[in-house]
C-alpha positions, 0 to 999 in steps of 0.5 A: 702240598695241593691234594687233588682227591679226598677221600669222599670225593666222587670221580667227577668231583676230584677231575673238578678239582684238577681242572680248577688247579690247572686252571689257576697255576699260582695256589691259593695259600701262596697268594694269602703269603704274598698278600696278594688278591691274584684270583681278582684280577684288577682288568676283571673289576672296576671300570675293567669289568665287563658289561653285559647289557647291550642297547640300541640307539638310545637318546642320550642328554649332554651339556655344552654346544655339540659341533655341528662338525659331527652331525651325521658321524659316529664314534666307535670304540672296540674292546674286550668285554667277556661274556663267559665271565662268571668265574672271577679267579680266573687268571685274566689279561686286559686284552682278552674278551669278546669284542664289544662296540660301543658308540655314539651317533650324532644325529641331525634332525629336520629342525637343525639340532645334533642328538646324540645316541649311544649304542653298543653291540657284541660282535657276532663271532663264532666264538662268541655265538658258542659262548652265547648258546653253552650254558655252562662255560664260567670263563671265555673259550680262548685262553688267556694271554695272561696265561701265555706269558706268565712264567709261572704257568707250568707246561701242564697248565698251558697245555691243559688251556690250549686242549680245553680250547680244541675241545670246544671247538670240536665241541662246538660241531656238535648239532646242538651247540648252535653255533660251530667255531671255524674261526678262532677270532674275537675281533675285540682290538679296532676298527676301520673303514675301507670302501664301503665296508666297516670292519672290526679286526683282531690280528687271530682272524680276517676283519668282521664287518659290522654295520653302521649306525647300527653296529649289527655284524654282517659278516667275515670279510675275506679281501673281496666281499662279506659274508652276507653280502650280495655277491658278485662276479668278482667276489673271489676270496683273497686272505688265507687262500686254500689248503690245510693251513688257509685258516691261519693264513687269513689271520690279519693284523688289527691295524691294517691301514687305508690310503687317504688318496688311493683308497687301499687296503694296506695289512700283513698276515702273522703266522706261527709257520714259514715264511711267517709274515705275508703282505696283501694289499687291497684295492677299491672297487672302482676308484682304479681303472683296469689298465691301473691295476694291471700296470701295478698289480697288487700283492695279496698273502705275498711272502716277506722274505727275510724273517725268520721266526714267529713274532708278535707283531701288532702294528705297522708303518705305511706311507704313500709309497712304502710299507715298514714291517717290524721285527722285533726280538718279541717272539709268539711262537708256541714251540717256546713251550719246549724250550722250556720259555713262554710263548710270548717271549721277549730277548733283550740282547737282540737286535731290533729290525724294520723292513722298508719296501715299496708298498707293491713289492716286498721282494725289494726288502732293505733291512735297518738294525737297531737295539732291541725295543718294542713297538705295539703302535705306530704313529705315522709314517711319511717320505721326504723327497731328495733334495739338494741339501738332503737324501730321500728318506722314509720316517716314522713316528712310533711308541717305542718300549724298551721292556715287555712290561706292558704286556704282563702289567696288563695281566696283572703279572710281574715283569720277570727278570730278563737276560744281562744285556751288554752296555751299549743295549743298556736304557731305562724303562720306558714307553716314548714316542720316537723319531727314525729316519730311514734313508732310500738310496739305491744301495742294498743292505749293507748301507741300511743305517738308521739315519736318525732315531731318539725320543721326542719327548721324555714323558711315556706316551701310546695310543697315538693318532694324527688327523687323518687327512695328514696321515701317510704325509708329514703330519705337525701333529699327533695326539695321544695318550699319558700318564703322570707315571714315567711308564704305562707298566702298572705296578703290581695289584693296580692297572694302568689308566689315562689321566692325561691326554697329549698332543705334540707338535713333532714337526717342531720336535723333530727340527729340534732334534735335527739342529742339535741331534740327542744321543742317538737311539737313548737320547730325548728332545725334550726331557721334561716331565708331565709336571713340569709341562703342565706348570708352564701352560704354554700355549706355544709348548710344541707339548701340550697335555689335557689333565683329566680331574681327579678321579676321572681317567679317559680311553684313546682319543680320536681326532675329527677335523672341524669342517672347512679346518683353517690348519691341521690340529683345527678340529676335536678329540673325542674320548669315552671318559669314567669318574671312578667316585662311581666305584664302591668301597670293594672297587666295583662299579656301582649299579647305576654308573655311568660313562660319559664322551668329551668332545675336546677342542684339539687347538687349545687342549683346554676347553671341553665342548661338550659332554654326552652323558651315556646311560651306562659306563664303558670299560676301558678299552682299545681303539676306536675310529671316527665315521663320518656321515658319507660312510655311514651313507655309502655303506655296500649292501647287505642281504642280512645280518649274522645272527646266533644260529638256533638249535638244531633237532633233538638232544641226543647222547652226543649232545648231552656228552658236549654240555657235560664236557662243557661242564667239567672245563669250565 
């Protein structure tokens, strides 16, 4: 039995004692039985760890022949890197932390050489500046998604993490604290480009725009304009809108997407309150005419009707014409409290949905039911027009899960047992990227039957990316990631990492599939495995995978076209890649380890072109994008950069209570 108070014990020091208990609901000795280090957690060490060093452009030496293709761009990787990190047997998920950029700019020079510079920068978030400022936080002021999801966590200790964050950010009111928290996002998932503006997302919050080569913050951005930006006459803010709820109505996802021709804005916004989902899309500032937009008015914090519960949704499909929204039986909703369930809470009897509608008017919803499945991210999205011999259809390419298991592996938590589900939802665990064809005829919802929908290939794949002049279209190619293991659910005590990098050829796939059609929503095109693609090695193989060397394990790769490509998959994939020979005998990253970029020819998927040797490592992250020269070049501008706040006047009585209640959570 845990005892909270001994009898030597002051007042202050038992209240300690209960926090800490409260804040690691597994006890000690139950962790010593199971032989299990829980208060470690594998996504806190390792290349994992966080990194607190922060550089500015800094020369980096490389071997190889840096493409002239990258003079003038930059990659830029997002990620969650704590900087409250002190207490290392917090309970901890892969995707907590403040964000943190990392990337590298090849620079021309005068003479004609490429110089590669390697910069990372911490997002200047509210979260992040309190942080920054408070001397006495051990762990990051949001709760762990670790925490959210375990089964294990007793109400008392959800409870008690959810009020310690609504104690910090009234705290953070406080004039001394130096920086008030008024949103709730760390912007640590992606990034993305949109007219002029490169943003930083996190679907708890609206985008944070940064600079670029820089990677300086500038400021929220609200649809309209940046903080910090230079206003004009028709900066009038668009997400979240007013009233008591407009802080969460702003939230927006972290994979909003923009159009290769029309230069939209494309995103939804996920709330815990009805109608739960709403839609905006964003139009340039000058490439539309008046009498355009007029003729089409855009939507913005629109409503989508038809669903009727608050999910976790993190990814969308969009095509030229037509936006998917996915309602999967993966609930977030805090009320799951109170029916004694997680907040995040997956049902594996009920039915998965995608909504297709015409991407200025979601009032015209067509619903498609299918079996229960997750879906984290898209691939692509595209339509395919009628024909003589063939209906309209919108498709989609998508990894597709059949479990949770990646969002508890990624806490370093068990995957708990989960309903019985009737046969016909029965199907082996799996982490695939599929094929849905889904028909645009003019009848309502009671003909909305998937066409087609099954797995290309058998072997687990996320983390997926097409060239991005193909995107929205009928792309060949997609690249991504894999694994020599069937799934991406890292068994207990170990985390998942990337030893292969993919590409396939989905077009071949899908003709495949269409001339002898799989089984539909269980069934495979291709049912090889990573090792028995690999021993073929043919460079005809619609799959062809890149094998990292032993030791070695790579992040999501990023597709750069060569200039002037001659066909699609004509260009590169960019990766931060670790050798983990760096790690020491405990599993931590020695002092001086470093991380490197490979620059990978994309048509071959075996020669690495070059390779930048950084002057430090990058933990493995999320996602990343490439920026080309004229986005750096053609960036809005800015008044300033946001920047911590100082403190403010003398320390008084009130002050003095915020850091010893700082003190006393953690």
């Amino acid at each position: 039995m845990t005892t909270f108070f001994n009898p030597g014990d002051s007042v202050d020091r038992g209240a300690w004692k209960f926090a800490t208990y409260l804040r690691n609901p597994m006890p000690r000795q139950a962790a010593i039985w199971l032989k299990l280090d829980l208060f470690v957690s594998w996504y806190l060490s390792g290349n994992f760890a966080p990194i607190q060093s922060s550089l500015p452009l800094t020369r980096c030496s490389y071997t190889g022949v840096i493409p002239p293709d990258l003079a003038g761009g930059q990659y830029v990787r997002n990620g969650g890197n704590p900087l409250a990190n002190s207490d290392s047997e917090r309970t901890a998920h892969w995707f907590d932390g403040d964000g943190m950029l990392s990337g590298v700019l090849f620079r021309s020079c005068n003479d004609g050489s490429i110089v590669p510079e390697f910069v990372n920068q911490y997002l200047e978030t509210d979260v992040y500046r309190y942080t920054k400022r408070s001397k006495h936080l051990t762990r990051p002021v949001l709760p762990s998604i670790a925490s959210l999801v375990n089964p294990a966590s007793s109400l008392l200790h959800i409870v008690f993490e959810i009020l310690r964050t609504v104690l910090l950010v009234v705290l953070s009111r406080f004039r001394s604290a130096g920086a008030t928290i008024k949103k709730i996002s760390v912007a640590n998932t992606s990034v993305v480009f949109h007219d002029g503006r490169a943003l930083a997302t996190c679907e708890s919050g609206p985008p944070l725009r940064f600079t670029l080569p820089s990677l300086e913050t500038v400021g929220w951005f609200d649809g309209a304009k940046a903080e910090n930006e230079i206003p004009t006459a028709s900066s009038k803010g668009t997400f979240g809108g007013h009233g008591p709820l407009s802080w969460m109505r702003e939230w927006t996802t972290a994979h909003p997407r923009v159009d290769p021709l029309t230069n939209e804005l494309i995103s939804y916004h996920s709330t815990f309150v009805a109608p739960y989902v709403r839609y905006s899309v964003i139009q340039p500032r000058h490439t539309k005419s008046l009498e355009a937009r007029k003729a089409k008015p855009s939507p913005i914090n629109r409503p989508i009707p038809g669903i009727s519960s608050p999910k976790m949704m993190h990814d969308f499909g969009v095509s030229l014409a037509h936006t998917v929204i996915l309602d999967l039986p993966l609930s977030l909703d805090p009320m799951n409290l109170l029916r004694g369930t997680p907040s995040v809470s997956y049902d594996s009897t009920a039915r998965s949905r995608f909504g297709v509608f015409p991407r200025h008017n979601p009032d015209l919803i067509k619903w498609f039911e299918t079996n229960p499945c997750i879906i984290f991210h898209t691939a692509n999205c595209w339509e395919e027009p009628a024909t003589l011999k063939r209906d309209a259809a919108l498709h989609l390419l998508a990894c597709r899960l059949t479990s949770p298991s990646m969002i508890f592996s990624a806490g370093n938590l068990p995957t708990p047992a989960v309903r019985p589900v009737p046969p016909e939802y029965a199907e082996e665990e799996q982490c695939r990227l599929y094929y849905l064809s889904f028909p645009l005829g003019d009848g309502g919802n009671h003909d909305a039957v998937i066409k087609h929908q099954w797995a290309l290939s058998a072997i687990a794949f996320e983390f997926p990316t097409v060239a991005p002049a193909a995107a929205m279209r009928n792309a060949r190619y997609v690249y991504g990631c894999t694994t020599g293991r069937d799934t991406y659910a890292a068994p207990l005590g170990k985390a998942a990492k990337i030893d292969y990098l993919a590409k396939m050829d989905v077009a071949t796939l899908i003709a495949r599939g269409e001339a002898d059609p799989p089984r539909e929503v269980t069934g495979c095109v291709d049912a090889r495995t990573v090792r028995e693609i690999m021993a073929r090695d043919d460079p005809r193989d619609p799959i062809r995978l890149f094998g990292m060397p032993e030791g070695w394990f790579a992040q999501e790769p990023r597709f750069v076209p060569r200039v002037g490509a001659r066909s699609e998959d004509d260009g590169f994939l960019l990766t931060y890649v670790f050798d983990e020979a760096q790690l020491d005998e405990t599993g931590a990253c020695r002092p001086d380890a470093v991380s490197e970029l490979w620059v990978i020819d994309a048509k071959s998927m075996r020669d690495v072109v070059a390779r930048v040797k950084l002057p430090q490592r990058v933990p493995y992250g999320l996602h990343g994008n490439w920026f080309g020269e004229e986005d750096i070049s053609g960036q809005i501008p800015y008044e300033k950069v946001r920047r911590r706040e100082g403190e403010k006047g003398q320390v008084g009585l009130l002050d003095k209570i915020r850091e010893t209640c700082e003190d006393l959570v953690g």
